[in-house]
N, CA, C and O atoms as a Maestro MAE file, in Angstrom:
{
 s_m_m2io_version
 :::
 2.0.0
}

f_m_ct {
 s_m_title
 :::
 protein
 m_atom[260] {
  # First column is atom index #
  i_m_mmod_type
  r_m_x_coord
  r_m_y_coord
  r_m_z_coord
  i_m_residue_number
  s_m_chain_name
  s_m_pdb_residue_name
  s_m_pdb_atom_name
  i_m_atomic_number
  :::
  1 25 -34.213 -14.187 -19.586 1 A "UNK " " N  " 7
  2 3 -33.262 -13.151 -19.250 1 A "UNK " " CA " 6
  3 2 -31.888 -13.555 -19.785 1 A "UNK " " C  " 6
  4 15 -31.291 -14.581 -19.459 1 A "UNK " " O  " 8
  5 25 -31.398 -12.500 -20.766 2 A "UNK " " N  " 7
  6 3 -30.038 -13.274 -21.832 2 A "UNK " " CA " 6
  7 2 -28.874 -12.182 -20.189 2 A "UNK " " C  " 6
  8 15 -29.101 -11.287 -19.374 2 A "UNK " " O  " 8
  9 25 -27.943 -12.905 -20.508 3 A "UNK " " N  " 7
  10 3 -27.128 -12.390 -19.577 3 A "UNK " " CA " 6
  11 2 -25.839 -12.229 -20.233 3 A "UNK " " C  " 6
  12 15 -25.303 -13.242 -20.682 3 A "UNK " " O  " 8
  13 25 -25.155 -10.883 -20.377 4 A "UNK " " N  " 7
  14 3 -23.997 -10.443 -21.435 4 A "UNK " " CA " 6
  15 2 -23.245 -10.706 -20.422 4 A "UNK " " C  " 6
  16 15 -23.715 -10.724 -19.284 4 A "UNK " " O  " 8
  17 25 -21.527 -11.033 -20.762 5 A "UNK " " N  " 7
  18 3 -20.358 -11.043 -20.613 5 A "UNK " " CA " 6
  19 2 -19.340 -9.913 -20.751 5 A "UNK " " C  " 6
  20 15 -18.802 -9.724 -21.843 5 A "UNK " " O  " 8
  21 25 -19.102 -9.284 -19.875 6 A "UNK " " N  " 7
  22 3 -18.656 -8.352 -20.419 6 A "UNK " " CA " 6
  23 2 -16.911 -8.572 -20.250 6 A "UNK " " C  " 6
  24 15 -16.313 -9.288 -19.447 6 A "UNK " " O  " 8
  25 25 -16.503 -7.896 -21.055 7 A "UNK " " N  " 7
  26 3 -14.882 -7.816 -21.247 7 A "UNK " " CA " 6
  27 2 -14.141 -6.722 -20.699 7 A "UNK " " C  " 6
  28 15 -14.079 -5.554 -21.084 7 A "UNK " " O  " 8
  29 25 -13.318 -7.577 -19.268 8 A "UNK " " N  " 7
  30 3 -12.817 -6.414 -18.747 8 A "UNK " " CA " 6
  31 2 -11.345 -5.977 -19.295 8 A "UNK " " C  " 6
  32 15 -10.423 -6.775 -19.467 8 A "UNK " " O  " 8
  33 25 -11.296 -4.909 -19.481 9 A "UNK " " N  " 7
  34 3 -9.469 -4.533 -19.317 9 A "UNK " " CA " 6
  35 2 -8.536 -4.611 -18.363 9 A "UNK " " C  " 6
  36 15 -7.332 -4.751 -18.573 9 A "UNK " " O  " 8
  37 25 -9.183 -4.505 -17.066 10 A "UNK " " N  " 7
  38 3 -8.704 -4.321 -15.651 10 A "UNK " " CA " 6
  39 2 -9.567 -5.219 -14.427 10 A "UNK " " C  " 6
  40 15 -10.693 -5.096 -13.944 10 A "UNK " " O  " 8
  41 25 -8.537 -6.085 -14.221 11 A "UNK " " N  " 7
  42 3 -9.430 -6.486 -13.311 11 A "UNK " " CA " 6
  43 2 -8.776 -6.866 -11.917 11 A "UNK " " C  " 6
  44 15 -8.027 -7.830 -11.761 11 A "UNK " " O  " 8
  45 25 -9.119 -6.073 -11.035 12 A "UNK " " N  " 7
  46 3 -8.598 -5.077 -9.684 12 A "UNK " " CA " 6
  47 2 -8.257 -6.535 -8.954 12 A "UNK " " C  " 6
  48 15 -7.060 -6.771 -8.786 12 A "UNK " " O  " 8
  49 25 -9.200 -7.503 -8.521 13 A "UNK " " N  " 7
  50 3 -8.805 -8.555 -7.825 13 A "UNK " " CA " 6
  51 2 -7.377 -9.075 -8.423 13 A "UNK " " C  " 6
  52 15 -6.457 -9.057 -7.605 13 A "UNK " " O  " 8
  53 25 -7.185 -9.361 -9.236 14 A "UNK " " N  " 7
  54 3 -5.950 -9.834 -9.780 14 A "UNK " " CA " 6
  55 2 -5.094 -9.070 -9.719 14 A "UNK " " C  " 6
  56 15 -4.042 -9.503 -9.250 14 A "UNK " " O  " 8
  57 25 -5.128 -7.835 -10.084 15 A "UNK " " N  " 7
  58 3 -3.828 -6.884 -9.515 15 A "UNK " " CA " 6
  59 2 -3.653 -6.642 -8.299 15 A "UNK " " C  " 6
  60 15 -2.617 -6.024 -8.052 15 A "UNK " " O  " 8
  61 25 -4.211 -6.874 -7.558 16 A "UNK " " N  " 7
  62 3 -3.993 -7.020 -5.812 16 A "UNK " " CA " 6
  63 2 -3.413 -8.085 -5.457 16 A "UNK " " C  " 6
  64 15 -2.573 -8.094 -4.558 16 A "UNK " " O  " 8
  65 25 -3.790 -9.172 -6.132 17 A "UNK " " N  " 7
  66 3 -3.322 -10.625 -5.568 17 A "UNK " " CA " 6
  67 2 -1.715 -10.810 -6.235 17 A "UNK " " C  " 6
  68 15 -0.792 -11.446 -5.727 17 A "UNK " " O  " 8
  69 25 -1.706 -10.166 -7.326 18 A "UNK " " N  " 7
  70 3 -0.066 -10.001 -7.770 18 A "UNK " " CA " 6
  71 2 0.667 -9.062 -7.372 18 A "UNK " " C  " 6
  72 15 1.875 -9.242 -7.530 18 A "UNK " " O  " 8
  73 25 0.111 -7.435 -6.573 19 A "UNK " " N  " 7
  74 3 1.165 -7.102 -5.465 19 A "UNK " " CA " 6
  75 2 1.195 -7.165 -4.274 19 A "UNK " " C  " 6
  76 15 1.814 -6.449 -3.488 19 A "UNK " " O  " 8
  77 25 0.005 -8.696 -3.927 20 A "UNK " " N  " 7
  78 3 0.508 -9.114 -2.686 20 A "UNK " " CA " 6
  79 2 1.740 -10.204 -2.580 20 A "UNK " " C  " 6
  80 15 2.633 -10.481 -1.780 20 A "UNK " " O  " 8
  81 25 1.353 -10.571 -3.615 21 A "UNK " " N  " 7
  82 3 2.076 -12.118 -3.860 21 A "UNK " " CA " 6
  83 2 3.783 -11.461 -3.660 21 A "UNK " " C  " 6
  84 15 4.658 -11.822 -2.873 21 A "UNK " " O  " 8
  85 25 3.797 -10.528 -4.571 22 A "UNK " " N  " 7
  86 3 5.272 -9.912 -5.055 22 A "UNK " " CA " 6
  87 2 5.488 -9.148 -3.742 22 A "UNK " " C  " 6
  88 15 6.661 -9.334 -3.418 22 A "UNK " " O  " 8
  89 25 4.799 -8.288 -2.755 23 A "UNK " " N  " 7
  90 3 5.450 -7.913 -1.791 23 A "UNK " " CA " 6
  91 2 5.944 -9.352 -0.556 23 A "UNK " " C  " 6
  92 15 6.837 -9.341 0.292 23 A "UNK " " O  " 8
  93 25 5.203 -10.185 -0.822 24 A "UNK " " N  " 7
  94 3 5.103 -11.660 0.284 24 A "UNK " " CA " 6
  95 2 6.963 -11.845 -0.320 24 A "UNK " " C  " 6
  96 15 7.973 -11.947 0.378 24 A "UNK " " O  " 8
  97 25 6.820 -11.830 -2.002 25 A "UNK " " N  " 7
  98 3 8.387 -12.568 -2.073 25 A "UNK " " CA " 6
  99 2 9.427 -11.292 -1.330 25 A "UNK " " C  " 6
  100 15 10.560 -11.680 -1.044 25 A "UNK " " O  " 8
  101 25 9.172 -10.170 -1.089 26 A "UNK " " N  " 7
  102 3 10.242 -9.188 -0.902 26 A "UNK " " CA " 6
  103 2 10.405 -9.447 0.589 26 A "UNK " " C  " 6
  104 15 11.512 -9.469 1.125 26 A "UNK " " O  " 8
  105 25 9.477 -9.606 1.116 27 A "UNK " " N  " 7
  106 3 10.140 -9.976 2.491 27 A "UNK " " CA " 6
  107 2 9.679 -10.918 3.358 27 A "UNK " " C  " 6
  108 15 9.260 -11.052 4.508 27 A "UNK " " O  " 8
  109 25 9.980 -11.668 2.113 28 A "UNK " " N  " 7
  110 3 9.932 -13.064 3.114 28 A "UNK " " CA " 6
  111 2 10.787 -13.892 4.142 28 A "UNK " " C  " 6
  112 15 10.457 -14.789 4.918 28 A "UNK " " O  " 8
  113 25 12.193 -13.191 3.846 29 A "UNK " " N  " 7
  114 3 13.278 -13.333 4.770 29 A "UNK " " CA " 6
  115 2 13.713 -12.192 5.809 29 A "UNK " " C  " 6
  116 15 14.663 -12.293 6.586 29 A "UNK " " O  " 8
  117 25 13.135 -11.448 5.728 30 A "UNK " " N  " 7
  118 3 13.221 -9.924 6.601 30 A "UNK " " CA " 6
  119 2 12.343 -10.288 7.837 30 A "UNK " " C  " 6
  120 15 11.223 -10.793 7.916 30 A "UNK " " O  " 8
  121 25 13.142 -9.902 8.679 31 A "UNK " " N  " 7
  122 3 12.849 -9.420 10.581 31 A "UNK " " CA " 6
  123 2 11.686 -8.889 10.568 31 A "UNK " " C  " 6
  124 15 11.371 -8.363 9.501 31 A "UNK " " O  " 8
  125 25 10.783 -8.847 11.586 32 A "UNK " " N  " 7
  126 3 9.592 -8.362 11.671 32 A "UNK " " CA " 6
  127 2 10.032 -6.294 11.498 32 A "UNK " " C  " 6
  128 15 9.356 -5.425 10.946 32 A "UNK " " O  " 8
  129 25 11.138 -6.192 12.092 33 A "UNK " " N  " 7
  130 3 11.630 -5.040 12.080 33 A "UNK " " CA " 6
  131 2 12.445 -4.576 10.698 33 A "UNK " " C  " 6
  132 15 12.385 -3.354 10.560 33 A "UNK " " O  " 8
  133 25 12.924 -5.009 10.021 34 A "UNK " " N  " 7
  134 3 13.075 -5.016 9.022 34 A "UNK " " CA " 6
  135 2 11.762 -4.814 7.985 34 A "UNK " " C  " 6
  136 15 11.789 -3.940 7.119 34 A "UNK " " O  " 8
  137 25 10.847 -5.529 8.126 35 A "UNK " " N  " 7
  138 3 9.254 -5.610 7.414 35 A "UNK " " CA " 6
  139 2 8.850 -4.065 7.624 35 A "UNK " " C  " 6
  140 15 8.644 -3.195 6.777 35 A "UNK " " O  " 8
  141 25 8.798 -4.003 9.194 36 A "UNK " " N  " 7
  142 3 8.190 -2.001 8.988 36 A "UNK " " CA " 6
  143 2 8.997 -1.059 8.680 36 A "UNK " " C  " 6
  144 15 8.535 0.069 8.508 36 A "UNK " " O  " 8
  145 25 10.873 -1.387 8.490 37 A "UNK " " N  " 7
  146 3 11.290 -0.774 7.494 37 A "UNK " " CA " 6
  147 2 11.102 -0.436 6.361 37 A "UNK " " C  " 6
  148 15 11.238 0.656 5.809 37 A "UNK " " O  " 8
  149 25 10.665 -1.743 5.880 38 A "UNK " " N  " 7
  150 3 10.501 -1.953 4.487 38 A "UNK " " CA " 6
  151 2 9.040 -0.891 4.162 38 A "UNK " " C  " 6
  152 15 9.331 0.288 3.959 38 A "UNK " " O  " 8
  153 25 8.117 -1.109 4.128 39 A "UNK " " N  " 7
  154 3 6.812 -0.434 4.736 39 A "UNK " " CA " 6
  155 2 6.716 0.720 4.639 39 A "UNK " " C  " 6
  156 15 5.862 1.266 3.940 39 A "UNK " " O  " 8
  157 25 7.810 1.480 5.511 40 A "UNK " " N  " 7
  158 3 7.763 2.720 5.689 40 A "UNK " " CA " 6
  159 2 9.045 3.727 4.743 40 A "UNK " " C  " 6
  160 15 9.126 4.949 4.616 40 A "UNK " " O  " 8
  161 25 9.604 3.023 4.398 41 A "UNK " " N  " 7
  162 3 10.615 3.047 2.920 41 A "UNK " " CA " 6
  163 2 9.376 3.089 1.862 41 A "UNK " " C  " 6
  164 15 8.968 4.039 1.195 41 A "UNK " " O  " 8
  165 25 8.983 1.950 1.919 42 A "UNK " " N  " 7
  166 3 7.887 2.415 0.365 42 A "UNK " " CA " 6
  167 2 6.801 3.259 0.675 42 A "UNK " " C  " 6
  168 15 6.394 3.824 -0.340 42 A "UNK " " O  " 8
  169 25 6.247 3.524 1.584 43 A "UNK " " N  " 7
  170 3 5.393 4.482 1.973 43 A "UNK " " CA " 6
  171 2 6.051 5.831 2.138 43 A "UNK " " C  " 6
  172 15 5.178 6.694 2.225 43 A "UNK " " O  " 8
  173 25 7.243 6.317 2.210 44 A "UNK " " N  " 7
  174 3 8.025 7.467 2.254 44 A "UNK " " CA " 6
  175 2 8.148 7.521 0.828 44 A "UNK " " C  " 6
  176 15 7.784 8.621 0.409 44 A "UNK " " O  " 8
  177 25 8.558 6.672 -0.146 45 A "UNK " " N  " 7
  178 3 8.476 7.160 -1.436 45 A "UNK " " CA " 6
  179 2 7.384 6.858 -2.693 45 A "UNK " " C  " 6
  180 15 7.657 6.766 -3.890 45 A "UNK " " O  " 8
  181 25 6.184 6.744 -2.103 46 A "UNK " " N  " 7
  182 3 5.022 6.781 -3.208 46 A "UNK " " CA " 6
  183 2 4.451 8.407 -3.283 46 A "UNK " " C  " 6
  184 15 4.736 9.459 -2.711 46 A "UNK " " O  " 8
  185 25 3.673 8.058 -4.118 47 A "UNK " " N  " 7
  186 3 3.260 9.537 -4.472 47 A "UNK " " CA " 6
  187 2 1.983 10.358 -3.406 47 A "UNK " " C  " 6
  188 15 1.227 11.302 -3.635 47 A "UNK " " O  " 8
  189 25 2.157 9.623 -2.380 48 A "UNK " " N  " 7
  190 3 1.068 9.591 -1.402 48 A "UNK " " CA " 6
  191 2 1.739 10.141 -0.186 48 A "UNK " " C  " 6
  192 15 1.065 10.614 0.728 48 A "UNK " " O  " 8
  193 25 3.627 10.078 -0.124 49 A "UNK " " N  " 7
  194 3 4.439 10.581 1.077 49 A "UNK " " CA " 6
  195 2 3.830 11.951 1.332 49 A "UNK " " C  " 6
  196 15 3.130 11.996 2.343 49 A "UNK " " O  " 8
  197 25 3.907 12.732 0.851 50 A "UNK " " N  " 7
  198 3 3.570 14.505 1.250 50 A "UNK " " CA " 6
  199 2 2.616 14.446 1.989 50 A "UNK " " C  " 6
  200 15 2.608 14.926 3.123 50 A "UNK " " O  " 8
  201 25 1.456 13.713 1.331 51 A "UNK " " N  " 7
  202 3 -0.180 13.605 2.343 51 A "UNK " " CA " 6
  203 2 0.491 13.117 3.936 51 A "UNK " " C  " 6
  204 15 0.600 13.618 5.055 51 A "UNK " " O  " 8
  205 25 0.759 12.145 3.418 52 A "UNK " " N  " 7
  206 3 1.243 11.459 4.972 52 A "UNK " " CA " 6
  207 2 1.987 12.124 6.075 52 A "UNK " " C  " 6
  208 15 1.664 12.234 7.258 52 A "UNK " " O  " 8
  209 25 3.302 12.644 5.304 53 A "UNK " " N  " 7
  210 3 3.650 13.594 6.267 53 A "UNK " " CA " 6
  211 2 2.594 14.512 6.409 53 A "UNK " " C  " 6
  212 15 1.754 14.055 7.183 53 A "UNK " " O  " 8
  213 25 2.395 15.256 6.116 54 A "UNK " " N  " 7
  214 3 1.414 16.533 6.691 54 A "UNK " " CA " 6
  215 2 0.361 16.069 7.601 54 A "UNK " " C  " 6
  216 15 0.111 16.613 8.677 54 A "UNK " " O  " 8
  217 25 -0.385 14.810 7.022 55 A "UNK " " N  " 7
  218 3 -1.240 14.246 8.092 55 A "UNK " " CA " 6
  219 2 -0.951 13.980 9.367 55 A "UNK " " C  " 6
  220 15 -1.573 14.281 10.385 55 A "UNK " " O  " 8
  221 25 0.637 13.040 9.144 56 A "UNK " " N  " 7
  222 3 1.292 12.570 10.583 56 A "UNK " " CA " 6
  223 2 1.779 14.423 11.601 56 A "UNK " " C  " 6
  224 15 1.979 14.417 12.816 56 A "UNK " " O  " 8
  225 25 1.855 15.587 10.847 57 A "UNK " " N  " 7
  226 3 2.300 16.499 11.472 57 A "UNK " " CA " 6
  227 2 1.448 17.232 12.041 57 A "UNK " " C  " 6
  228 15 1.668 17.874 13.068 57 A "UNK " " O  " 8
  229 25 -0.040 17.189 11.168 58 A "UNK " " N  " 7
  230 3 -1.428 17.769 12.070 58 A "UNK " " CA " 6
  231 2 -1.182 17.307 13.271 58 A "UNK " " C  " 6
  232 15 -0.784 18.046 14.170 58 A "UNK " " O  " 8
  233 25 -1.437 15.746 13.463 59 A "UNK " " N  " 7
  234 3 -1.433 14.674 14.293 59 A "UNK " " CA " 6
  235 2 -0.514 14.889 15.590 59 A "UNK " " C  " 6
  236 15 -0.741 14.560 16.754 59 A "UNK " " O  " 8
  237 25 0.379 15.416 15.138 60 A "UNK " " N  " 7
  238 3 1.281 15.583 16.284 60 A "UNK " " CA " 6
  239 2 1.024 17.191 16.722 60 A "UNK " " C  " 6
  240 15 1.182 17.271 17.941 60 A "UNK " " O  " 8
  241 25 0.693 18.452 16.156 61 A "UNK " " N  " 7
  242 3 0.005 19.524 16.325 61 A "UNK " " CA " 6
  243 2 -0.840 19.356 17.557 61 A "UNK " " C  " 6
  244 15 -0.556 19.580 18.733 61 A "UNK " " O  " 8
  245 25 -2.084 18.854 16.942 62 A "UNK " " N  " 7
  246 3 -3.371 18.690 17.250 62 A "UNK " " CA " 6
  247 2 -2.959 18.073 19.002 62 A "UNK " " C  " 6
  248 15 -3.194 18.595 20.092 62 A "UNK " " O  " 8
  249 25 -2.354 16.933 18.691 63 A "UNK " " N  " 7
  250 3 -1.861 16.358 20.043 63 A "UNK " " CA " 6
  251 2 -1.505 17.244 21.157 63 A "UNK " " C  " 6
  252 15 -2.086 17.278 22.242 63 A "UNK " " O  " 8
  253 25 -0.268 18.123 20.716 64 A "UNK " " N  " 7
  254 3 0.548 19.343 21.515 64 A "UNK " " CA " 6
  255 2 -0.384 20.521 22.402 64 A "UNK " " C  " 6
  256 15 -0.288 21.080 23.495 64 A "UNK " " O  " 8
  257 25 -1.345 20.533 21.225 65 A "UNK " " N  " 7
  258 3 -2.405 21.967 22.239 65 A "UNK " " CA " 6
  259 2 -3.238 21.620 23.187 65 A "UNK " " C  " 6
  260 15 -3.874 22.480 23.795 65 A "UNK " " O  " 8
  :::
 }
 m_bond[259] {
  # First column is bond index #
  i_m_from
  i_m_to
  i_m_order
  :::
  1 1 2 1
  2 2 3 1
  3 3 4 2
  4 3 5 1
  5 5 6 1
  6 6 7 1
  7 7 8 2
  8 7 9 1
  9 9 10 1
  10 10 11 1
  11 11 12 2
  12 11 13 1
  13 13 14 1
  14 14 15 1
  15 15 16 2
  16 15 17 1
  17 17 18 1
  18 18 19 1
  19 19 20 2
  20 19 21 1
  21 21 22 1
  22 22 23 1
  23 23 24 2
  24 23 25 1
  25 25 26 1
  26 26 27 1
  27 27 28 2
  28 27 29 1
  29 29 30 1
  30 30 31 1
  31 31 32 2
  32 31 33 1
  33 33 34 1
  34 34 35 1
  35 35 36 2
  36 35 37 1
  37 37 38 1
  38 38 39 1
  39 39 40 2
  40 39 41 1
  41 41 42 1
  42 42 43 1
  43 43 44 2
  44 43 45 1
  45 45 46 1
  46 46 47 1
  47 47 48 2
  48 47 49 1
  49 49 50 1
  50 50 51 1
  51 51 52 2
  52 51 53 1
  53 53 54 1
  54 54 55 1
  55 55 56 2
  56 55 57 1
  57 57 58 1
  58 58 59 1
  59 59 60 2
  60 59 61 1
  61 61 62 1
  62 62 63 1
  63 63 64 2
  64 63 65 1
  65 65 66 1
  66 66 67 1
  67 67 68 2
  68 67 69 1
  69 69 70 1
  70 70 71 1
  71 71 72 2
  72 71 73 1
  73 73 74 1
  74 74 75 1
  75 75 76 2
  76 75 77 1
  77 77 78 1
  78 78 79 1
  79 79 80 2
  80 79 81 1
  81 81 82 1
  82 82 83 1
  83 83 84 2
  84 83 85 1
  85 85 86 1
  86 86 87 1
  87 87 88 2
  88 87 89 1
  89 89 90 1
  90 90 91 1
  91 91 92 2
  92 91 93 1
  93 93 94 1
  94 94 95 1
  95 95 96 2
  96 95 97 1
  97 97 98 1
  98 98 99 1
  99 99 100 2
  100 99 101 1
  101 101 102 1
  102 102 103 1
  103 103 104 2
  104 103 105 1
  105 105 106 1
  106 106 107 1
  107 107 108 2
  108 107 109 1
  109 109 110 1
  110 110 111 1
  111 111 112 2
  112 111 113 1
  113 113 114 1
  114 114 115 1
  115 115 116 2
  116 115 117 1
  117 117 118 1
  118 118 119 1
  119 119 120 2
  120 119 121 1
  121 121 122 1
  122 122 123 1
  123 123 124 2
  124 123 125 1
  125 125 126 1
  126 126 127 1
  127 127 128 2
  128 127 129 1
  129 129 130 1
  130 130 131 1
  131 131 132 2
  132 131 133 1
  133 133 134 1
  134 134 135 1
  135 135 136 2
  136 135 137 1
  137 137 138 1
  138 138 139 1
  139 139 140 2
  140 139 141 1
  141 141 142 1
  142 142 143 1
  143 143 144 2
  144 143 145 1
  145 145 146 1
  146 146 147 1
  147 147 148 2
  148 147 149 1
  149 149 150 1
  150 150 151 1
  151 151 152 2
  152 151 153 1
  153 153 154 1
  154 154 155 1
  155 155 156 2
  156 155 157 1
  157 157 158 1
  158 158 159 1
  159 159 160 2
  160 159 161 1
  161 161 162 1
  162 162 163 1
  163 163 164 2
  164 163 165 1
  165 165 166 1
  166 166 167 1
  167 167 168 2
  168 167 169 1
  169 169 170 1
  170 170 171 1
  171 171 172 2
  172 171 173 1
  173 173 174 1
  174 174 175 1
  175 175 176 2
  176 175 177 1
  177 177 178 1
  178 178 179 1
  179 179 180 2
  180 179 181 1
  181 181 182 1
  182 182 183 1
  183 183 184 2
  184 183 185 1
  185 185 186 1
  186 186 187 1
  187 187 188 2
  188 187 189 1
  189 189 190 1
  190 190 191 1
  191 191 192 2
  192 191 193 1
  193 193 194 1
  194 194 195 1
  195 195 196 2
  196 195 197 1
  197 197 198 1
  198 198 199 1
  199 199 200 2
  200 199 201 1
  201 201 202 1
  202 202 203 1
  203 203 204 2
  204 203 205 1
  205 205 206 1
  206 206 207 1
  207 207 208 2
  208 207 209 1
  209 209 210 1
  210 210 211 1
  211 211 212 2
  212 211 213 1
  213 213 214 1
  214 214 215 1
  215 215 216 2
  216 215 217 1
  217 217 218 1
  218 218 219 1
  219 219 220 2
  220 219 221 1
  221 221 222 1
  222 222 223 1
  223 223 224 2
  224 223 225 1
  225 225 226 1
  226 226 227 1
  227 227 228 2
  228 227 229 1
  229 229 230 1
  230 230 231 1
  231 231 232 2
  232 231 233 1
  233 233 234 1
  234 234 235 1
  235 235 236 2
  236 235 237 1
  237 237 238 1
  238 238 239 1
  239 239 240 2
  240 239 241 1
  241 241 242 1
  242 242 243 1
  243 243 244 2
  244 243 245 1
  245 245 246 1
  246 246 247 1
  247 247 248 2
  248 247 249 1
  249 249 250 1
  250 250 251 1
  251 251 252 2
  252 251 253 1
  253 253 254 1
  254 254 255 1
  255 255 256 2
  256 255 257 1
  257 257 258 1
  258 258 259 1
  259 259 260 2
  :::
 }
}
């Protein structure tokens, strides 16, 4: 059984471990409160905010009735 090598372009473990590494340096001196600032600052501006709000507003809907 010959076993090929294949050649990746992308390889997902490593890009995870370099924007963990790089978020570890951003707040590594920041308050625990400061940290879910931070958090919710970059989560308010990815391209994923709109979902979130609307989700977090069902959420609070759904809750109310």
């Amino acid at each position: 059984m010959n076993q090929t090598k294949i050649e990746k372009d992308f390889d997902c473990l490593e890009f995870k471990q370099k924007a963990q590494e790089k978020i570890a340096e951003e707040i590594k001196n920041l308050t625990p409160k400061e940290q879910i600032q931070y958090f919710r600052d970059l989560a308010g501006s990815s391209s994923l905010s709109q979902w979130w709000k609307s989700v977090k507003n069902q959420s609070s809907t759904t809750l109310e009735q």
